[in-house]
DRENMAR-184902 format. One record per atom (N, C-alpha, C): chain; atom name; x, y, z. Coordinates in steps of 0.001 Angstrom, whole numbers. Last residue first. Layout:
REM residues N
SITE/A/CA/X/Y/Z
...
END
This chain:
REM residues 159
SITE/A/N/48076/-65572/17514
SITE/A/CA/47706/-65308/15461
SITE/A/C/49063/-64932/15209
SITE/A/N/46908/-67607/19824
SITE/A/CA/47812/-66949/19574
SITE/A/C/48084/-66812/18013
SITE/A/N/44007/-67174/22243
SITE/A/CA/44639/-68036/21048
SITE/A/C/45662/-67178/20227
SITE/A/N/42922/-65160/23477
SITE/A/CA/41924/-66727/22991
SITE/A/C/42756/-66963/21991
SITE/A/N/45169/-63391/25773
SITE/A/CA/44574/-63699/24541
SITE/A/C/43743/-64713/24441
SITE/A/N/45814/-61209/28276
SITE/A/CA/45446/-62246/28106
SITE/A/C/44557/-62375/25933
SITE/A/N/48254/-59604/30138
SITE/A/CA/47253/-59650/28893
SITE/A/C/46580/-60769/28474
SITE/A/N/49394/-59354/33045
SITE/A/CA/49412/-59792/31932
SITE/A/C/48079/-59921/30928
SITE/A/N/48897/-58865/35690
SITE/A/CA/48783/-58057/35303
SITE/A/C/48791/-58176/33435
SITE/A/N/45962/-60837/37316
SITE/A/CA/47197/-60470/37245
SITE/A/C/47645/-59526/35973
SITE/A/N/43635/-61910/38663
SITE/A/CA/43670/-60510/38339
SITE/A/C/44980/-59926/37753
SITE/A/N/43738/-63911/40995
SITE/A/CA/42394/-63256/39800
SITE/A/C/43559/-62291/39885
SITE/A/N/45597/-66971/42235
SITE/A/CA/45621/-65405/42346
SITE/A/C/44715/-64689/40757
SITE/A/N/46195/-69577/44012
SITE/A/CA/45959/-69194/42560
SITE/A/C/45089/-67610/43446
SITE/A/N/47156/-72460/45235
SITE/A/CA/46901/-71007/45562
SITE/A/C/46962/-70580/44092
SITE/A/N/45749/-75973/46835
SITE/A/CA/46062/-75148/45512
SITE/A/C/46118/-73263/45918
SITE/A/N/47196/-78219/48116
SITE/A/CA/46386/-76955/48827
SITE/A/C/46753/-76226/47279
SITE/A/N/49135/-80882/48164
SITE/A/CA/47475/-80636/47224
SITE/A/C/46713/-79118/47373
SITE/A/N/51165/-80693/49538
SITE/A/CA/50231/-81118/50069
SITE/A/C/48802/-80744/49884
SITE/A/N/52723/-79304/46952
SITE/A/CA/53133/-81029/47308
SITE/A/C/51851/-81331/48182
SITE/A/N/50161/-77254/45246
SITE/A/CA/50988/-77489/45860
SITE/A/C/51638/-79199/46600
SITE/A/N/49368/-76003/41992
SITE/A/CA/48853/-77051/43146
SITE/A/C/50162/-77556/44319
SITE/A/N/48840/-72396/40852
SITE/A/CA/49872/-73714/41589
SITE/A/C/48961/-74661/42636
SITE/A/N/48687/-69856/38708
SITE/A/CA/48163/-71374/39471
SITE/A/C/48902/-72394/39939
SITE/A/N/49587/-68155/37566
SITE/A/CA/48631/-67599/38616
SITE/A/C/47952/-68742/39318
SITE/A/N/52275/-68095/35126
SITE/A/CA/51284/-68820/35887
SITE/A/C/50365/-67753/37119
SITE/A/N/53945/-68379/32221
SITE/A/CA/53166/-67429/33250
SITE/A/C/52392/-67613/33874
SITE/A/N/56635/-68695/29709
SITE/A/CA/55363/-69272/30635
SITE/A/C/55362/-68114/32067
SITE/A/N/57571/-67029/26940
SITE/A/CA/57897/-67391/28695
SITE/A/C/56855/-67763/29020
SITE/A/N/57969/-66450/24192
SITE/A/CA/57354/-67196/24619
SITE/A/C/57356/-67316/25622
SITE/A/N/59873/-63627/23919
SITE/A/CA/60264/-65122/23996
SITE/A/C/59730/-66536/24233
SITE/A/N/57814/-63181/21331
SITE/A/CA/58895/-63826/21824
SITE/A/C/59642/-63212/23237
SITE/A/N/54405/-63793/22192
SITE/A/CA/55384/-62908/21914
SITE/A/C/56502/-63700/21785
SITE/A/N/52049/-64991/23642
SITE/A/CA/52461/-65744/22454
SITE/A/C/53306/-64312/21379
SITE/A/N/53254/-67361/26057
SITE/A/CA/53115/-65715/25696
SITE/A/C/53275/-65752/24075
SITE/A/N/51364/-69083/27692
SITE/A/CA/52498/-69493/26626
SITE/A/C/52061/-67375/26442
SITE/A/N/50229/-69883/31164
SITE/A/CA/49945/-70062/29778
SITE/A/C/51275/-69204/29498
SITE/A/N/49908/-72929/33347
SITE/A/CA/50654/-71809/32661
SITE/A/C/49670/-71465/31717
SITE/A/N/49867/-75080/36311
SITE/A/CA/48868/-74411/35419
SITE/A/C/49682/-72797/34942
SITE/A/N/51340/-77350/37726
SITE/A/CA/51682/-75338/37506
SITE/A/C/50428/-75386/36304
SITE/A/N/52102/-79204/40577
SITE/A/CA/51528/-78994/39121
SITE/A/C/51259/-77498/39367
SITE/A/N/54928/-80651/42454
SITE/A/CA/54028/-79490/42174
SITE/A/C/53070/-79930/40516
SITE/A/N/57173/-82255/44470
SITE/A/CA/56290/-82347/43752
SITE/A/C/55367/-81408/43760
SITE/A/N/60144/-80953/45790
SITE/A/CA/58899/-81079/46314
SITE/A/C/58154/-81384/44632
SITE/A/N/62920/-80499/44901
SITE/A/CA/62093/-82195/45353
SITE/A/C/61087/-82212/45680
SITE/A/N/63248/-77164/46487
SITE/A/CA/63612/-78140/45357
SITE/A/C/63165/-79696/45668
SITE/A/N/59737/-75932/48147
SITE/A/CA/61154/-76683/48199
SITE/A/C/61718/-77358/46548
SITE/A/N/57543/-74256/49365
SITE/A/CA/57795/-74587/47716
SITE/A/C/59650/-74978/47863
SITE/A/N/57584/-72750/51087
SITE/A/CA/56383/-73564/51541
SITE/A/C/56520/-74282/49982
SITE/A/N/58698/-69966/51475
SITE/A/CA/59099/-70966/52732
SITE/A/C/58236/-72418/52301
SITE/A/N/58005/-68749/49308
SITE/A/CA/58844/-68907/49228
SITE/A/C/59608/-70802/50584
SITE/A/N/55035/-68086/48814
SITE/A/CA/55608/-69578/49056
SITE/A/C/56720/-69802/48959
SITE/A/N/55277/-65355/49017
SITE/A/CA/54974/-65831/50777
SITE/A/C/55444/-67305/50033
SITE/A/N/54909/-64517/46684
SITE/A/CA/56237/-64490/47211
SITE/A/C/56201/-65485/48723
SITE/A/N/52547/-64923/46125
SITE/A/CA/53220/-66077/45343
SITE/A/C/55011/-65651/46184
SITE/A/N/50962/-63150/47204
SITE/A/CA/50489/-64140/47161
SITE/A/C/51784/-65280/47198
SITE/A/N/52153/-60669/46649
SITE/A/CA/52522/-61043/47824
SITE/A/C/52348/-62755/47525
SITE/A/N/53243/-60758/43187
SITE/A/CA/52445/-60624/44177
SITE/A/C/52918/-61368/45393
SITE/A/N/53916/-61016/40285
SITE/A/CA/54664/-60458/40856
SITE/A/C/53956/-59799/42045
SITE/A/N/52905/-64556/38943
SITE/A/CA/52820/-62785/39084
SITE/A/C/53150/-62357/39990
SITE/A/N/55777/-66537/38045
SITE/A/CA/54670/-66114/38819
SITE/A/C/54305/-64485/38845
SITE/A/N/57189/-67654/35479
SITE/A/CA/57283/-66875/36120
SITE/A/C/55794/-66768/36853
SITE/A/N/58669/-71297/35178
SITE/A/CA/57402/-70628/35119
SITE/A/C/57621/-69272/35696
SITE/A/N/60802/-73461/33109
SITE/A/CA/61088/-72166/34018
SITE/A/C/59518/-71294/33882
SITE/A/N/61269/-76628/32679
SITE/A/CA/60315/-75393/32389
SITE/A/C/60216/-74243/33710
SITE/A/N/63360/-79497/31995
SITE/A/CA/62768/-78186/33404
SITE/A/C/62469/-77377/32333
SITE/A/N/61696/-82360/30604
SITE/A/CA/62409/-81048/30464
SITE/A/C/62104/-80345/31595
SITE/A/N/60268/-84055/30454
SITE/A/CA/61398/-84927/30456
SITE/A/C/62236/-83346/30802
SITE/A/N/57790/-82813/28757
SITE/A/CA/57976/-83855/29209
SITE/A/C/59736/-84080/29170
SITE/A/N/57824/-80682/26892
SITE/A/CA/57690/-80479/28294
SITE/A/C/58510/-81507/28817
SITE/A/N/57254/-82132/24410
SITE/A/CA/58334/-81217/24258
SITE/A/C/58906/-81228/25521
SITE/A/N/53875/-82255/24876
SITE/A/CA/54873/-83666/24572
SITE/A/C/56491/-82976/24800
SITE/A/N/52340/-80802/26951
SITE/A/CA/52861/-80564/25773
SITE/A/C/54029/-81693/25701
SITE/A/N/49068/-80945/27760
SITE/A/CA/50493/-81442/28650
SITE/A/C/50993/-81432/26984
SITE/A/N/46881/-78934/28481
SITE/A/CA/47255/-79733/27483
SITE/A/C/48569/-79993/28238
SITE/A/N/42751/-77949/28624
SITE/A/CA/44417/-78101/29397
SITE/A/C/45036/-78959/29142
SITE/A/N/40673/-76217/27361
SITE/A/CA/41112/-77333/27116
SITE/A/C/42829/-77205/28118
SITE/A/N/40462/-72244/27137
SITE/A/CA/40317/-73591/26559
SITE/A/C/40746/-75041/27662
SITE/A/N/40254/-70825/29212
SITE/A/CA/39218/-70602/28530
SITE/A/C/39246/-71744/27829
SITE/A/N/41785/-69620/32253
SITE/A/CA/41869/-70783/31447
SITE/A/C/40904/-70864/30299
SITE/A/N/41365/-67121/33273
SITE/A/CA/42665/-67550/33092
SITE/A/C/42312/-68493/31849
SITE/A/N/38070/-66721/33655
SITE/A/CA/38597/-65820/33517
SITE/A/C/40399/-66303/33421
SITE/A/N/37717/-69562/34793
SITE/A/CA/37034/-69018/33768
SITE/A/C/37457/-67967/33177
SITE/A/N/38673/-71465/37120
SITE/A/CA/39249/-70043/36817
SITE/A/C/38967/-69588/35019
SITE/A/N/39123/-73747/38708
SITE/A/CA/37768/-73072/38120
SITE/A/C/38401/-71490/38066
SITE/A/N/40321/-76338/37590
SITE/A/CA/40903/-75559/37642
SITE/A/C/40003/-74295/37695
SITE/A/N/41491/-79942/37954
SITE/A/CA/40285/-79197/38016
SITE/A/C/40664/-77993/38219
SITE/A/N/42764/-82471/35919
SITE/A/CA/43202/-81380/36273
SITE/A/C/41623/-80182/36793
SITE/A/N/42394/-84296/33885
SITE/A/CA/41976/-84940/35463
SITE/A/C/42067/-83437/36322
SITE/A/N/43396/-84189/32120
SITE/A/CA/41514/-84002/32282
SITE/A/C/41277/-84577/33689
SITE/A/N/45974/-84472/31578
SITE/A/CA/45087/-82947/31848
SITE/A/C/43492/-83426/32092
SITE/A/N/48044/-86439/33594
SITE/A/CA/46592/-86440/32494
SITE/A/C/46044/-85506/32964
SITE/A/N/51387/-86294/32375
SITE/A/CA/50372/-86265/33109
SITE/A/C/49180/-86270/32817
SITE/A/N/54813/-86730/32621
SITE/A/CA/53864/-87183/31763
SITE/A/C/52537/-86859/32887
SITE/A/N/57225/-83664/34525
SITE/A/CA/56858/-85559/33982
SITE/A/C/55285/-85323/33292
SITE/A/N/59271/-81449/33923
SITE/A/CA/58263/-82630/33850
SITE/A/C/57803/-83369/33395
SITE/A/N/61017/-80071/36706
SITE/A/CA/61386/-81135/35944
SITE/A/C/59707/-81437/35562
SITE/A/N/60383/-76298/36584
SITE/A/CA/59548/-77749/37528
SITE/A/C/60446/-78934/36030
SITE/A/N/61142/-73604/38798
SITE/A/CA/61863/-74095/37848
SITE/A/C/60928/-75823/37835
SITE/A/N/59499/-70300/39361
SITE/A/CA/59918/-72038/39564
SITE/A/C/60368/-72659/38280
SITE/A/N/60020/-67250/40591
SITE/A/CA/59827/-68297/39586
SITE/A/C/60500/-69661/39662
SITE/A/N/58222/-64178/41358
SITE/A/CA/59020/-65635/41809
SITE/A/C/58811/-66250/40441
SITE/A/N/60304/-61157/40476
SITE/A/CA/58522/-61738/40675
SITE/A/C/59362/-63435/41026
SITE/A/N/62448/-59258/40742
SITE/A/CA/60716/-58850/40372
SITE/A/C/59819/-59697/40120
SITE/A/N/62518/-60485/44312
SITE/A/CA/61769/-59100/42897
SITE/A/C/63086/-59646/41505
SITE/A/N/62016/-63922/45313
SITE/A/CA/62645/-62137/45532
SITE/A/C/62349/-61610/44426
SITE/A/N/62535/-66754/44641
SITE/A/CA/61249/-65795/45397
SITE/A/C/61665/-64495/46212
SITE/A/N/63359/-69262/43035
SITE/A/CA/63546/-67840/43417
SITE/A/C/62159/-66997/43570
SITE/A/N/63959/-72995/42647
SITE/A/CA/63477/-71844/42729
SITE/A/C/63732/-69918/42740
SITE/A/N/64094/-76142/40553
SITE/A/CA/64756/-74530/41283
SITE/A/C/63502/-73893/41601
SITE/A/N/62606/-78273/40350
SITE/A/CA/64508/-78190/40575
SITE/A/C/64831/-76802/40841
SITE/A/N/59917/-80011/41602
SITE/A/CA/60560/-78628/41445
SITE/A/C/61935/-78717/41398
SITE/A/N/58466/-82099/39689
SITE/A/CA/59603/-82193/40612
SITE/A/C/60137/-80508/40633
SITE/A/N/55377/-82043/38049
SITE/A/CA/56398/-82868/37910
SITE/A/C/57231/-81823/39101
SITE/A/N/53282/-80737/35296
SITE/A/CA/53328/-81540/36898
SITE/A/C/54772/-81921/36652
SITE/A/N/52383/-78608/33932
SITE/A/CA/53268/-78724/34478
SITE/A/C/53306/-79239/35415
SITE/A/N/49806/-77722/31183
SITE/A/CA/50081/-78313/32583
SITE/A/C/51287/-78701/32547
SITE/A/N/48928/-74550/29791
SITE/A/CA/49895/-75884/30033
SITE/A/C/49690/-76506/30983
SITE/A/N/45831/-73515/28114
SITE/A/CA/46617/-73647/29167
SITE/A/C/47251/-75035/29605
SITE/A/N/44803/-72402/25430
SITE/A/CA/45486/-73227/25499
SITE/A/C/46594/-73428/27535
SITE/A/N/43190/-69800/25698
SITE/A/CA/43042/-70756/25167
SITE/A/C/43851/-71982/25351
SITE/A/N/45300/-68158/26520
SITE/A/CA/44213/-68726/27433
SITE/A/C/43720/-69840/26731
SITE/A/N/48011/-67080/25907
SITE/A/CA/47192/-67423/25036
SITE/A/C/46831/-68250/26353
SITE/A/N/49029/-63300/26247
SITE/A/CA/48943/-64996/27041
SITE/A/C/47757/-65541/26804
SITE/A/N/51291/-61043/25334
SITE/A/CA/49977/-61951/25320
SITE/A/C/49930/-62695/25744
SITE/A/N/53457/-58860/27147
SITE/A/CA/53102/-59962/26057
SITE/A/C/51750/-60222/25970
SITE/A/N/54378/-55907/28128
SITE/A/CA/53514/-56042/27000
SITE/A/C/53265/-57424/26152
SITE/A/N/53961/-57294/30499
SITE/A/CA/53081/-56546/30676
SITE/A/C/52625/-56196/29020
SITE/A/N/55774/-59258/30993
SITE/A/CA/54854/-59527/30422
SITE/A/C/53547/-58694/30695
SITE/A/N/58144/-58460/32583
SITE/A/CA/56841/-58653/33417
SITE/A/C/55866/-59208/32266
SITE/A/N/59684/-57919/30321
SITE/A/CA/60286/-59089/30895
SITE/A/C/59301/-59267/32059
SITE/A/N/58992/-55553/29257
SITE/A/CA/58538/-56888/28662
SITE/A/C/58908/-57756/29619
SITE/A/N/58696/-53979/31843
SITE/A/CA/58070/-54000/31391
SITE/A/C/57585/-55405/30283
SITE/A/N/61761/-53776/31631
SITE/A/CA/61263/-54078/32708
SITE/A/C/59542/-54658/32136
SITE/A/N/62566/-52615/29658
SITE/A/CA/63066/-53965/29522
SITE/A/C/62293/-54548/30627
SITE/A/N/61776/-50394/29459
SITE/A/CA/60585/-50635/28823
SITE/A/C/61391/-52133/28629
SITE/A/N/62954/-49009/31873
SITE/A/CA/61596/-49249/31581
SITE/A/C/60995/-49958/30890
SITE/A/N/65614/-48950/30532
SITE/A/CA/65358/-50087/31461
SITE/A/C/64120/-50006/32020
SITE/A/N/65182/-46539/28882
SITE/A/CA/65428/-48065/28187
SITE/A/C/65342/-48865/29788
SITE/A/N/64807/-44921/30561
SITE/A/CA/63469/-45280/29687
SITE/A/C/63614/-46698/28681
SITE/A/N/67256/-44417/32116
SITE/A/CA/65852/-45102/32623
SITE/A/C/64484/-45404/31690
SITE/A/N/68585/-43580/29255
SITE/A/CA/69110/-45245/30227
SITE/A/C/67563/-45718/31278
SITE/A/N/67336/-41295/29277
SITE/A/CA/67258/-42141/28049
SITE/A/C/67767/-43708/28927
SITE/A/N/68015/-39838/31916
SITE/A/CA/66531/-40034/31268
SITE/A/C/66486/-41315/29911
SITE/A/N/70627/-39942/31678
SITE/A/CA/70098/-41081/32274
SITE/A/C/68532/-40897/31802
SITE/A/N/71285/-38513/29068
SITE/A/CA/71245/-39644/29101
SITE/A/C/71350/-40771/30630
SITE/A/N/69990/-35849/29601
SITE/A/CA/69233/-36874/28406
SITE/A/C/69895/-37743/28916
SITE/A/N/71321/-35408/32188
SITE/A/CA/70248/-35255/32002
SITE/A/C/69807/-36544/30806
SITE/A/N/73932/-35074/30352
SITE/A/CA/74063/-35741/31705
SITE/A/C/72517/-36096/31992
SITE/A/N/73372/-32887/29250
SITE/A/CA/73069/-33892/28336
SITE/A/C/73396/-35092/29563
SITE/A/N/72232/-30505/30724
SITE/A/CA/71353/-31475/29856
SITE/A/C/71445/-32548/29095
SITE/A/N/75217/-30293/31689
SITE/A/CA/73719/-30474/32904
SITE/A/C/72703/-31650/31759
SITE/A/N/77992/-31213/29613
SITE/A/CA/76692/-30111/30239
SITE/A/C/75789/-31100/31237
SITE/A/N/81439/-32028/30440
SITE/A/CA/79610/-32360/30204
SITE/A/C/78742/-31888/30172
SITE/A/N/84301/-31257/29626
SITE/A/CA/82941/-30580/30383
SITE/A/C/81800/-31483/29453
SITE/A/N/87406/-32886/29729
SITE/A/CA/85885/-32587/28849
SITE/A/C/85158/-32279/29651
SITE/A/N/90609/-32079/30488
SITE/A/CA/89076/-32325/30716
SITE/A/C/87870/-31860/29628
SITE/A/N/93435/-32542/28379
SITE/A/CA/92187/-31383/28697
SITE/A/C/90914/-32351/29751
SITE/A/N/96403/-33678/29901
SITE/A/CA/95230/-34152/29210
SITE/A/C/94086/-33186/29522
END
């Protein structure tokens, strides 16, 4: 059976081409290129059923239950811009939240249990796949951690 010779450059183009495609999967799947409609931020109270807190970023899994957004205090002017809504759909359903991909949110790895009661302040990407995206968590013993500055885009409402 002949051997095929590969050249240098094309061995070359195609991991250069394989790392530029798993760049730019990396990239949506951070929601670096989605939107995140501010206007409308979710609430997510209810029962953590999963977690993961290792790269590339943590994410909770929350069963949830029925809740009243106006009870919700959230001073983050710069995240939240509209009204905070508990989405009828939510209710009764796990909602997989990704956290920004910071020390902040990795450290609750030890301090965020499955059965622990949480509320998640999200917002909705208004790309597909839609993924929720948080920078807000009230924690089971009420201590809220929330993180300025994350890397996602932010919109007033999704066109």
């Amino acid at each position: 059976m002949p051997m095929v010779k590969i050249s240098f450059s094309r061995k070359l183009a195609a991991a250069l081409g394989a790392l530029a495609l798993s760049g730019s999967a990396v990239s949506a799947h951070h929601g670096v290129t989605g939107r995140y409609d501010t206007s409308k931020p979710i609430v997510l109270a209810g029962v953590v059923a999963r977690t993961t807190f290792s790269p590339p970023h943590p994410v909770i899994s929350v069963r949830v239950e029925a809740a009243d957004p106006a009870s919700v205090k959230a001073d983050r002017p710069d995240e939240f811009t509209g009204p905070f809504i508990v989405r009828p759909d939510d209710v009764g359903q796990v909602r997989e939240i990704e956290f920004s991909p910071v020390q902040t949110f990795f450290d609750l790895g030890d301090r965020v249990r499955v059965g622990d009661r949480v509320l998640v302040l999200a917002l909705r990407n208004c790309l597909p796949p839609h993924q929720l995206r948080s920078s807000w968590i009230q924690l089971a013993d009420s201590e809220v951690v929330s993180y300025a500055g994350g890397l996602h885009r932010r919109a007033h409402g999704c066109n």
